[in-house]
C-alpha positions in Angstrom: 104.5 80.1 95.6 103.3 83.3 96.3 106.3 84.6 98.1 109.1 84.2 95.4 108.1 85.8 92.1 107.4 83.1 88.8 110.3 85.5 87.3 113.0 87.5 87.5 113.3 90.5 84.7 116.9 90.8 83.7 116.5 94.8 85.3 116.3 92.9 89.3 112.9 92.7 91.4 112.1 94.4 94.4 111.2 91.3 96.9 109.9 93.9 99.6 107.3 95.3 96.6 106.8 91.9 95.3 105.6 90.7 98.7 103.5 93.8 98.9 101.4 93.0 95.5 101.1 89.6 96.6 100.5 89.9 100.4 96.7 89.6 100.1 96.7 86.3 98.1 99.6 84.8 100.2 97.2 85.8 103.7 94.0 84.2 102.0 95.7 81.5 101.7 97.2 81.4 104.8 93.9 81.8 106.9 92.2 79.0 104.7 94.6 76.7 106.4 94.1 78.4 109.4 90.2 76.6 108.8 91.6 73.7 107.7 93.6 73.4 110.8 90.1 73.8 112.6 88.3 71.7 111.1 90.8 68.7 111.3 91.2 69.8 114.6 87.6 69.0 115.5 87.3 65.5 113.7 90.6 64.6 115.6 89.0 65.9 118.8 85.5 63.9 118.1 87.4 60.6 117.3 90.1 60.8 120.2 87.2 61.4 122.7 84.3 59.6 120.9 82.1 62.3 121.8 80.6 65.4 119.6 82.6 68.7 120.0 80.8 72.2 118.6 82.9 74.4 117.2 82.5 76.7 120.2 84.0 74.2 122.3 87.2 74.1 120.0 87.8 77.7 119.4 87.9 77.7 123.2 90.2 74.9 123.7 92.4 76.1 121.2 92.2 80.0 121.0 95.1 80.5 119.3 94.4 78.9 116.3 91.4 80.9 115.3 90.4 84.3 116.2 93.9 85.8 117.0 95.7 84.5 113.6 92.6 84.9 111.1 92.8 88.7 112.9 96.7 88.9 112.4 96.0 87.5 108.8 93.1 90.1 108.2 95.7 93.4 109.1 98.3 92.1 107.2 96.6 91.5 104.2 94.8 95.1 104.4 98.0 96.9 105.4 101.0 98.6 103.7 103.3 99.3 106.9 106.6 97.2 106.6 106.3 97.5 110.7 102.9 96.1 111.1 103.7 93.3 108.5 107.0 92.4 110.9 104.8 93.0 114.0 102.2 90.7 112.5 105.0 88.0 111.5 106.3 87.9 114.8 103.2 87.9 116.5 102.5 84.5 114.5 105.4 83.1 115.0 104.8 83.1 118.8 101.2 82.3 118.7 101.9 79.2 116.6 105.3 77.8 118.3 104.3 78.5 121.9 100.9 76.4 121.2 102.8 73.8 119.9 105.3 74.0 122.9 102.4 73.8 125.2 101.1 71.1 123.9 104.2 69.1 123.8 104.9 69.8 127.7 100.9 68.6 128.2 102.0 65.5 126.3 105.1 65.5 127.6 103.3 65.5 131.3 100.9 62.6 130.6 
């Protein structure tokens, strides 16, 4: 919702400056699922194991889905450069897809 404007003026929109007035709202959201993520992440953990996990423990067993994309988040909300925004959507797409990869080779494995 916060990537495609609510309207188009009959004149055209700019997408690129559209994304720009919107970025911060779109990465707020973004790293509030980020936490969600998290915290689901720790009541799976607790019930597949049947043992209390601190959040410490988590954010070390799964790095890559806290510190490094709430930081990646964080820049590209503050920042105006086109090439940091691409860097920063790259960067996510590998963090997120080679976790999941991982994961599914550990699975995979078992």
């Amino acid at each position: 919702m916060t990537v495609l404007p609510d309207e188009v003026p009959e004149a055209g929109l700019d997408l690129s400056q559209h994304y720009m007035d919107n970025r911060r709202l779109l990465y707020l959201l973004l790293s509030l699922w980020v936490i969600w993520v998290f915290v689901r992440l720790i009541d799976l953990f607790e019930a597949a194991t049947r043992t209390n996990a601190s959040s410490w423990e988590l954010a070390a067993m799964f790095p890559w889905q806290t510190v490094p994309l709430l930081l990646i988040f964080g820049i590209m909300a503050w920042s105006r450069n086109r090439l940091l925004q691409l860097l920063g959507v790259i960067a996510t797409f590998v963090l997120v897809n080679s976790a999941m990869v991982n994961r599914s080779v550990e699975v995979a494995a078992s």
